[in-house]
C-alpha positions, 0 to 999 in steps of 0.5 A: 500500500502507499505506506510503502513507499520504498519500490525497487527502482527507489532501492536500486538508486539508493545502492547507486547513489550510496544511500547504503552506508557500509558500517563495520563492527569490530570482531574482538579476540577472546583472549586478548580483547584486540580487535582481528576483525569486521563485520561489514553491515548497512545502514540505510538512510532513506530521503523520505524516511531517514535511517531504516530499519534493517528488518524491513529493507532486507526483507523488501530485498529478498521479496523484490529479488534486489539483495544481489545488487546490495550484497555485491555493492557491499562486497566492492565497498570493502574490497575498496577499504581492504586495498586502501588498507593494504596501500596505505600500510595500517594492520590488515584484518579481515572484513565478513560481508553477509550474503543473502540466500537469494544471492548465493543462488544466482548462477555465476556468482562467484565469478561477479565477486572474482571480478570485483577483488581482481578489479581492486586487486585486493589480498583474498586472504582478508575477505571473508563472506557470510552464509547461512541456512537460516535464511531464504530456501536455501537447500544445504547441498546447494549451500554446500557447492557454492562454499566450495566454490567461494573457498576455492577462490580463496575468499574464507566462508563463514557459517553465520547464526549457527544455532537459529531456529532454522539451522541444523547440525547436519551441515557440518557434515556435507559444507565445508567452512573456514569459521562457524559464528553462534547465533546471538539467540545461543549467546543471550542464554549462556548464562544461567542456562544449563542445556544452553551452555552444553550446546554451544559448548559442543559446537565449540568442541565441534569446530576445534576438532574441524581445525575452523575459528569460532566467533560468537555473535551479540555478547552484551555482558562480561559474563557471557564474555567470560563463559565464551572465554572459558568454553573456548570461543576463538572471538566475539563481537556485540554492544559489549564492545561496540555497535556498528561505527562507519569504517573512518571511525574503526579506523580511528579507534581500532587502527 
C-alpha cells in the first residue's frame, strides 16, 4: 500500500547513489580483547524516511529479488577499504560481508565477486563472506557447492547464526567452512542456562576438532564474555564492545 513507499527502482538508486552506508563492527579476540576483525553491515538512510530499519529493507530485498545488487555493492565497498588498507600500510584484518540466500543462488556468482577483488586487486586472504541456512530456501547441498566454490577462490566462508531456529547440525557434515559464528539467540542464554551452555559448548568442541575459528555473535555482558572465554570461543563481537561505527571511525579507534 502507499505506506510503502520504498519500490525497487527507489532501492536500486539508493545502492547507486550510496544511500547504503557500509558500517563495520569490530570482531574482538577472546583472549586478548584486540580487535582481528569486521563485520561489514548497512545502514540505510532513506530521503523520505531517514535511517531504516534493517528488518524491513532486507526483507523488501529478498521479496523484490534486489539483495544481489546490495550484497555485491557491499562486497566492492570493502574490497575498496581492504586495498586502501593494504596501500596505505595500517594492520590488515579481515572484513565478513553477509550474503543473502537469494544471492548465493544466482548462477555465476562467484565469478561477479572474482571480478570485483581482481578489479581492486585486493589480498583474498582478508575477505571473508557470510552464509547461512537460516535464511531464504536455501537447500544445504546447494549451500554446500557454492562454499566450495567461494573457498576455492580463496575468499574464507563463514557459517553465520549457527544455532537459529532454522539451522541444523547436519551441515557440518556435507559444507565445508573456514569459521562457524553462534547465533546471538545461543549467546543471550549462556548464562544461567544449563542445556544452553552444553550446546554451544559442543559446537565449540565441534569446530576445534574441524581445525575452523569460532566467533560468537551479540555478547552484551562480561559474563557471557567470560563463559565464551572459558568454553573456548576463538572471538566475539556485540554492544559489549561496540555497535556498528562507519569504517573512518574503526579506523580511528581500532587502527
Amino acid at each position: 500500500g502507499h505506506h510503502e513507499p520504498i519500490i525497487k527502482q527507489d532501492l536500486l538508486d539508493d545502492i547507486k547513489d550510496g544511500n547504503f552506508i557500509v558500517c563495520l563492527v569490530p570482531i574482538m579476540d577472546t583472549q586478548s580483547k584486540e580487535v582481528v576483525g569486521a563485520e561489514a553491515v548497512v545502514r540505510y538512510h532513506h530521503k523520505d524516511l531517514g535511517i531504516m530499519n534493517p528488518e524491513r529493507y532486507i526483507r523488501l530485498l529478498e521479496e523484490t529479488r534486489l539483495s544481489c545488487h546490495l550484497d555485491l555493492h557491499v562486497f566492492e565497498e570493502v574490497c575498496r577499504t581492504l586495498r586502501r588498507w593494504e596501500t596505505e600500510d595500517r594492520p590488515m584484518v579481515p572484513i565478513s560481508v553477509n550474503f543473502a540466500g537469494s544471492t548465493l543462488r544466482q548462477d555465476h556468482i562467484t565469478e561477479k565477486m572474482l571480478e570485483i577483488v581482481e578489479k581492486h586487486h585486493v589480498s583474498c586472504e582478508y575477505l571473508q563472506v557470510e552464509v547461512s541456512e537460516s535464511i531464504g530456501n536455501m537447500n544445504q547441498e546447494m549451500l554446500a557447492e557454492t562454499s566450495n566454490k567461494i573457498r576455492k577462490a580463496n575468499i574464507r566462508v563463514i557459517l553465520d547464526r549457527f544455532g537459529a531456529k532454522n539451522s541444523s547440525f547436519s551441515i557440518l557434515t556435507i559444507m565445508e567452512f573456514d569459521g562457524l559464528k553462534l547465533d546471538q539467540t545461543l549467546v543471550d542464554n549462556i548464562i544461567g542456562n544449563g542445556r544452553n551452555q552444553v550446546v554451544a559448548q559442543s559446537v565449540i568442541d565441534i569446530c576445534k576438532r574441524l581445525e575452523v575459528s569460532v566467533s560468537a555473535a551479540g555478547v552484551e555482558t562480561q559474563d557471557q564474555l567470560n563463559m565464551l572465554e572459558e568454553m573456548g570461543c576463538d572471538s566475539v563481537q556485540g554492544t559489549l564492545f561496540n555497535k556498528p561505527i562507519t569504517i573512518d571511525t574503526f579506523e580511528k579507534r581500532y587502527m
